[in-house]
C-alpha positions as CSV (number, residue, x, y, z in Angstrom):
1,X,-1.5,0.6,1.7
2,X,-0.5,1.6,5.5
3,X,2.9,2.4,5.3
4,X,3.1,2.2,9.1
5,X,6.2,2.6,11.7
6,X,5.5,-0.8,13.2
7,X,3.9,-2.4,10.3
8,X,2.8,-2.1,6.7
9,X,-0.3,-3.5,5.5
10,X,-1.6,-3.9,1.9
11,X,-5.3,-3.9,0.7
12,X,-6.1,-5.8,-2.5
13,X,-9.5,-6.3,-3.8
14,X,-11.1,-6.0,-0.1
15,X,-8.6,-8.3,1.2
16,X,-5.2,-7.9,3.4
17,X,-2.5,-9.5,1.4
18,X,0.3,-8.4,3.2
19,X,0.6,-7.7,7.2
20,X,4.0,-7.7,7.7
21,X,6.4,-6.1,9.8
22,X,8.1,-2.8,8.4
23,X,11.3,-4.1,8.9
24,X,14.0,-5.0,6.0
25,X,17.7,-6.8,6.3
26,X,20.0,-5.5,3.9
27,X,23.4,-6.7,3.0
28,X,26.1,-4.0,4.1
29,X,28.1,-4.3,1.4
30,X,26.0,-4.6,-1.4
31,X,23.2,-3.2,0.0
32,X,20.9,-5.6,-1.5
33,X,17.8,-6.7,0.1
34,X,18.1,-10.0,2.0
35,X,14.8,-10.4,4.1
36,X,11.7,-8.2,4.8
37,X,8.9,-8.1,7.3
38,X,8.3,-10.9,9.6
39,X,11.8,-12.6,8.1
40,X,13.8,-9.4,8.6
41,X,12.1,-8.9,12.3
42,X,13.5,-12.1,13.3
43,X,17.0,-11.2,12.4
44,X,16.4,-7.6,14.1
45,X,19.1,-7.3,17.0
46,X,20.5,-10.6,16.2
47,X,22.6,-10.1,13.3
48,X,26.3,-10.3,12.5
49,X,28.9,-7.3,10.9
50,X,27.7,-8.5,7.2
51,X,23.7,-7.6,7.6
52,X,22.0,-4.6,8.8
53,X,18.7,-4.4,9.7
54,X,16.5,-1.5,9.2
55,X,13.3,0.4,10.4
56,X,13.0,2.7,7.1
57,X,10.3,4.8,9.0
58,X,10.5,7.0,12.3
59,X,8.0,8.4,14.3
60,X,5.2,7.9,10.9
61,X,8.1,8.9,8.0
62,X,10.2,8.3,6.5
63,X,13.7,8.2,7.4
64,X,15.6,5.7,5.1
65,X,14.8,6.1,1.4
66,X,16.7,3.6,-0.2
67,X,15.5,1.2,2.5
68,X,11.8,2.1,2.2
69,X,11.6,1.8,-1.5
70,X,13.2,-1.6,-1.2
71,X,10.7,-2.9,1.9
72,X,7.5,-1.7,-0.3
73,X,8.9,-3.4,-3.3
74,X,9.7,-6.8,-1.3
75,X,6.0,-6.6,0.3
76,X,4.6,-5.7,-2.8
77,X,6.3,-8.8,-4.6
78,X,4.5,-11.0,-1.8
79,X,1.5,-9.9,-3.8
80,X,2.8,-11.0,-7.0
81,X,4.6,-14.0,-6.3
82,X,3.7,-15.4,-9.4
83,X,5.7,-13.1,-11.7
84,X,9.9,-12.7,-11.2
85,X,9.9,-9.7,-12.5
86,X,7.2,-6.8,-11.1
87,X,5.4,-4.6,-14.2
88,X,5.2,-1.1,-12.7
89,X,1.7,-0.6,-13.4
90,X,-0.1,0.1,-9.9
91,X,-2.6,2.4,-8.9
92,X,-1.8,2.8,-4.9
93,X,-3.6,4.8,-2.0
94,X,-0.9,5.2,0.4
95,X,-2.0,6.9,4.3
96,X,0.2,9.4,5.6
97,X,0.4,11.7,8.8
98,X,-1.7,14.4,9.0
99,X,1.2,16.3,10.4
100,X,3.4,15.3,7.6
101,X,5.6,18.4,5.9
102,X,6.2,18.5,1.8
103,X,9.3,17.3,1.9
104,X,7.6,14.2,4.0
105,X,5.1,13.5,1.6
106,X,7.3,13.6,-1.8
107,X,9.8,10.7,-0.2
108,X,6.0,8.5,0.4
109,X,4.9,9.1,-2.9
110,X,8.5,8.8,-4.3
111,X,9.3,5.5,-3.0
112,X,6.1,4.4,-4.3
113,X,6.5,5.4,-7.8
114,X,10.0,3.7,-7.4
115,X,8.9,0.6,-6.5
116,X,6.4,0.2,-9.0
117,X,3.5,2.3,-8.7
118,X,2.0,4.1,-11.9
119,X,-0.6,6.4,-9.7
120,X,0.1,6.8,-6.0
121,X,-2.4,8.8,-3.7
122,X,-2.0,10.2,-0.5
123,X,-4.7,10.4,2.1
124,X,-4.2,11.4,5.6
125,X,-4.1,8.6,8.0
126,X,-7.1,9.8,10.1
127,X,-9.4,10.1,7.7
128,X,-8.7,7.2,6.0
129,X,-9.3,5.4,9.5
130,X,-12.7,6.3,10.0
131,X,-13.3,5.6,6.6
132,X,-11.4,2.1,7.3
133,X,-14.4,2.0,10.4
134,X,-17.4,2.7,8.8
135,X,-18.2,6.0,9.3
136,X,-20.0,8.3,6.6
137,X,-16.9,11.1,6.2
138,X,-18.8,12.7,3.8
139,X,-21.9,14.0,5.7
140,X,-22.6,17.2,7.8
141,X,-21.9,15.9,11.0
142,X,-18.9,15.5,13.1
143,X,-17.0,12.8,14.0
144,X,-13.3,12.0,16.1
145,X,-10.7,9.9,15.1
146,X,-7.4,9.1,17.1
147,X,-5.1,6.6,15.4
148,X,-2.7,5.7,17.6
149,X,0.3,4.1,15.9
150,X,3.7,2.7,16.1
151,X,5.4,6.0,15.3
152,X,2.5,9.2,15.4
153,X,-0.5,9.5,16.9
154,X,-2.9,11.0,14.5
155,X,-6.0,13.3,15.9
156,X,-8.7,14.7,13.5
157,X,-12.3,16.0,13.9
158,X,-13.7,15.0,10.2
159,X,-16.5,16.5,8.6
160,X,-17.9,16.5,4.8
161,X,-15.0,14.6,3.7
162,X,-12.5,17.4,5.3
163,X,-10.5,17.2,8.5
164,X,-11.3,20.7,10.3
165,X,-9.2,20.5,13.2
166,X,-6.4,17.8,14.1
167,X,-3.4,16.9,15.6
168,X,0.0,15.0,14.6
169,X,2.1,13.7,17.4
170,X,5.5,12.1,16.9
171,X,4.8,10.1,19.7
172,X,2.6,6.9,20.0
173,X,3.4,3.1,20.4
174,X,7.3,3.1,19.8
175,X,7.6,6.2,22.4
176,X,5.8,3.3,25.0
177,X,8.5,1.0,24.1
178,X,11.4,3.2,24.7
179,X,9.4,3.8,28.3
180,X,9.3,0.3,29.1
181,X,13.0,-0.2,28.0
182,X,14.1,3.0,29.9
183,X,12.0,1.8,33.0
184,X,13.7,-1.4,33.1
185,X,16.9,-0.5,32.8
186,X,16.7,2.2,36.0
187,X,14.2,0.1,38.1
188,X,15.1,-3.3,37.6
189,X,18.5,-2.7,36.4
190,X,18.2,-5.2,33.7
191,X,18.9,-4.8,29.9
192,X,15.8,-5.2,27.4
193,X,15.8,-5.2,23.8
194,X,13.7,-3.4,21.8
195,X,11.7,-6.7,21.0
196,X,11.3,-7.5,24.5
197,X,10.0,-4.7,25.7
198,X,6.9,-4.7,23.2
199,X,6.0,-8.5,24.5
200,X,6.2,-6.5,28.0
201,X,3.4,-3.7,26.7
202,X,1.3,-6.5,24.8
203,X,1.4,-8.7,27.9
204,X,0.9,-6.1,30.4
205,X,1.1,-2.9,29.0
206,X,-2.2,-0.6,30.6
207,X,-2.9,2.8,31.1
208,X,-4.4,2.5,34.2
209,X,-3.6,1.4,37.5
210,X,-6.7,-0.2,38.3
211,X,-8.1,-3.1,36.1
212,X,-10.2,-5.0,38.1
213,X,-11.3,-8.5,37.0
214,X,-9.7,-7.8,33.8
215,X,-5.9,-7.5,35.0
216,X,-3.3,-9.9,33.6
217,X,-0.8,-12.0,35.4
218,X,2.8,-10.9,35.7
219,X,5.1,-11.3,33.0
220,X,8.8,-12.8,33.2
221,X,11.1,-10.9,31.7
222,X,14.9,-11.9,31.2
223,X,17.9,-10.4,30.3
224,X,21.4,-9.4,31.6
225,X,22.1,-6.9,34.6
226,X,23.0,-3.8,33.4
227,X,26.4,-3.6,35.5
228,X,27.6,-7.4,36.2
229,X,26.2,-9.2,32.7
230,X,24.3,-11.8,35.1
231,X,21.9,-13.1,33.9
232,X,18.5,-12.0,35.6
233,X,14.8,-13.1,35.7
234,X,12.7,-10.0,36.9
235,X,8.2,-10.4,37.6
236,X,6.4,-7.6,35.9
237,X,3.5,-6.4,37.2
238,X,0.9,-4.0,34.8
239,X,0.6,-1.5,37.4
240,X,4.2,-0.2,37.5
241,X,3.8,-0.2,33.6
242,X,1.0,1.8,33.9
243,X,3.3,4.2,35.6
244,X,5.9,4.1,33.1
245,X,3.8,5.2,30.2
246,X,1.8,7.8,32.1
247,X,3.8,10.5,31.1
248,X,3.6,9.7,27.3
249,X,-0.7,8.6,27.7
250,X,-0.9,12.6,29.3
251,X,0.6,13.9,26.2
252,X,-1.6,11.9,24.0
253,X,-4.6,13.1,26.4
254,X,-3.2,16.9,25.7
255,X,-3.7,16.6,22.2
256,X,-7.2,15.2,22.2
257,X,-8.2,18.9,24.4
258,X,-6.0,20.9,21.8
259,X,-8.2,19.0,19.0
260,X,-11.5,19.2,20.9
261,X,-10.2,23.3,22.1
262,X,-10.1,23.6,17.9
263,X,-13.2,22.7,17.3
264,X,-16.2,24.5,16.1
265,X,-19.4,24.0,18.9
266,X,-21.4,22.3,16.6
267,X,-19.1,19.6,15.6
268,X,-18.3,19.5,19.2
269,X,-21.8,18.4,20.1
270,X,-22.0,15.7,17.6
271,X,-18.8,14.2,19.2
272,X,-20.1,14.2,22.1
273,X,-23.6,12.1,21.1
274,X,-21.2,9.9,18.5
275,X,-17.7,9.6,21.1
276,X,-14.8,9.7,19.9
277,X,-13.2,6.7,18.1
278,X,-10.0,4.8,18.6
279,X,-8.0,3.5,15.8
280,X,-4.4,1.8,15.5
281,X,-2.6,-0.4,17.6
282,X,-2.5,1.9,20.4
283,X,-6.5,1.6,21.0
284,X,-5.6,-1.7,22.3
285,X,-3.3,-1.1,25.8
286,X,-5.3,-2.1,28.5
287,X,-8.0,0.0,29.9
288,X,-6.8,3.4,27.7
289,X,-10.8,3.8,26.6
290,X,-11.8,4.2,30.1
291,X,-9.2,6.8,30.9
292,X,-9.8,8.7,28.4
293,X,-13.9,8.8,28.7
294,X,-13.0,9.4,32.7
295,X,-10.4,12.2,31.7
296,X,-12.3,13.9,28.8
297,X,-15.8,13.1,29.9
298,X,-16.9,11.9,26.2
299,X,-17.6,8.4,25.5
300,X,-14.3,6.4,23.4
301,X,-14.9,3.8,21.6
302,X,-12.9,1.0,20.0
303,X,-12.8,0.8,16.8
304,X,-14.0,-3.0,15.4
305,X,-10.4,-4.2,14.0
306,X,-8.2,-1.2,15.1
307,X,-5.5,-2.1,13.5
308,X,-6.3,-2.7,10.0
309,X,-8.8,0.5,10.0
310,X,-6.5,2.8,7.9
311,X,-5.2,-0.1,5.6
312,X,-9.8,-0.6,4.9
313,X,-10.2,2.8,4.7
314,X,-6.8,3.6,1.9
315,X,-8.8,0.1,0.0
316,X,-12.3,2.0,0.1
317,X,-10.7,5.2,-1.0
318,X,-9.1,3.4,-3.8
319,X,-12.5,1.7,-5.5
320,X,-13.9,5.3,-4.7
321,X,-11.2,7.5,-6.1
322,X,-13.8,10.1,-7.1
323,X,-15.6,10.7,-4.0
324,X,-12.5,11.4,-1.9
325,X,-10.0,14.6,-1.6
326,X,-6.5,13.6,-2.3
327,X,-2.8,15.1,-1.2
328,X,-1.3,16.2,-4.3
C-alpha cells in the first residue's frame, strides 16, 4: 500500500486494486463514514454544514487518526467487496517518509492494525520506489531516487538494500498547488479552489520557462474576483506558472545537492553513470527532468509509471518479505 497525501494506492497479487483519492466524507455528527476516494473528492469543497470532508494526511503523515483508519478501511473494503463484514487477517507493506519521526510511524502502522491488518510493515517510500522501478537495491552499487509526492518529497542514495544518505522534505506537489492558488489570487485577482488549481498544474504546470515544441496551450480558468464576487474568465499561460513554482522547484533542487553533498565518492560515481531517477507524481510537471540534469549536471530520468512506483515496489517487498529490511 501507498498511503499517499494525494492518493492511496493498493497492490494485490501484482495488480492495483485500488487508485483512489485519499480523501474521505464523514458525517459531522455521527462521524460515520459516508464516501471515500474518488466519491469523497467529488464532494470536496462542495458540501453542506452536515458532511465534512477530509485529507487524513499532511505533508506525507498523518494528521487525522480517526479519519485515516476509516479511509484505509473503506479502500480496503473495495478489495473485498464480496464479504460485508472484513476478517482482520492482512499482511500489509505500507511506505512511509523517510523523514518520518516515531511518533509518525506508530499512527501508519496503528491505523493499519485498526483497520484490519494482522502484520503491517513499514518501508521507506524511496526505497520502495526504486524497488517499484526495477532497480537491484540489493547490490554494491549506487543508485538515486527522488519521489516527488503530493505531500513530501523523498530523496535517498540506496545501496545494498540500505539508504546511506537522504532527504525528507515537507514540501512537494500540494506546496505547487497552494503556489498556483496564491499566484492567482495576487496576480489575477481571482479565487481558485484547491481542485482548480491542480487542473491548472496538470494542464500547464512546468518548471521551465522554455518548452519549445512541447509547450501546451493556455488554460481557462474561472472563478469569482477576489473583491467584487464577479464572475471572471482569466487565460493561463505555463510560463508564468513556471514562475510561480520556481521557488518551491529550488528547494527541491537544494535537497538533491544536500543528498548528493552526503554521499560517499564512490556511490557518487555510480550516479553519475546510472542518473538519478524520478519517482511520484511530481516527475511528471513539464520539463522538471531537463532542469534538473541542466542544474545538477547528472542525467534524470523518468521513472516508467511514476506514479505507481512505490505502490510496485511495497507489492515486491511483500512477496519478498525476507530479502528486505523493515521499520519496526
Amino acid at each position: 500500500m501507498d498511503l499517499g497525501t494525494a492518493n492511496t494506492i493498493i497492490m494485490s497479487d501484482d495488480k492495483i486494486v485500488v487508485d483512489e483519492p485519499s480523501v474521505v466524507a464523514l458525517d459531522r455528527h455521527s462521524e460515520k463514514m459516508i464516501a471515500v476516494g474518488e466519491k469523497a473528492k467529488l464532494m470536496h469543497e462542495k458540501v453542506h454544514a452536515g458532511i465534512k470532508t477530509i485529507r487524513p494526511l499532511r505533508d506525507g503523515v498523518i494528521a487525522d487518526f480517526n479519519a485515516c483508519e476509516q479511509m484505509i478501511r473503506g479502500l480496503i473494503k473495495m478489495v473485498h467487496t464480496g464479504s460485508r463484514l472484513f476478517t482482520p487477517s492482512l499482511r500489509m507493506v505500507i511506505g512511509v517518509p523517510s523523514g518520518s519521526t516515531e511518533v509518525e510511524l506508530r499512527a501508519v502502522r496503528d491505523s493499519a492494525e485498526h483497520a484490519g491488518g494482522r502484520e503491517v510493515y513499514l518501508i521507506y517510500e524511496p526505497m520502495a520506489a526504486a524497488i517499484g522501478i526495477g532497480l537491484d537495491v540489493l547490490a554494491s552499487e549506487g543508485n538515486m531516487i527522488v519521489d516527488i509526492g503530493g505531500g513530501s518529497t523523498e530523496i535517498a542514495v540506496i545501496n545494498l538494500g540500505g539508504i546511506v544518505a537522504d532527504q525528507s522534505l515537507r514540501i512537494a506537489g500540494d506546496e505547487l498547488t497552494r503556489d498556483i492558488q496564491d499566484y492567482m489570487s495576487r496576480q489575477h485577482n481571482v479565487k481558485v479552489s484547491e481542485r482548480m488549481a491542480e487542473r491548472i498544474k496538470i494542464n500547464v504546470g512546468s518548471a521551465l520557462t522554455d518548452l519549445g515544441d512541447q509547450a501546451p496551450e493556455d488554460y481557462i480558468v474561472h472563478g469569482p474576483n477576489r473583491i467584487t464576487a464577479l464572475p471572471m474568465e482569466v487565460p493561463v499561460c505555463y510560463q508564468e506558472v513556471a514562475h510561480c513554482l520556481e521557488k518551491t522547484i529550488a528547494k527541491i533542487e537544494t535537497a538533491v545537492l544536500a543528498a548528493l553533498e552526503e554521499t560517499p565518492p564512490e556511490l557518487y560515481a555510480d550516479i553519475v553513470k546510472n542518473g538519478i531517477y524520478l519517482t511520484g507524481g511530481g516527475a511528471l510537471l513539464r520539463g522538471l527532468d531537463k532542469r534538473l540534469t541542466d542544474k545538477i549536471n547528472i542525467p534524470f530520468h523518468i521513472a516508467e509509471d511514476p506514479l505507481h512506483s512505490v505502490a510496485k515496489g511495497t507489492g515486491v517487498a511483500l512477496k519478498n518479505i525476507h530479502n528486505f529490511s523493515f521499520l519496526m
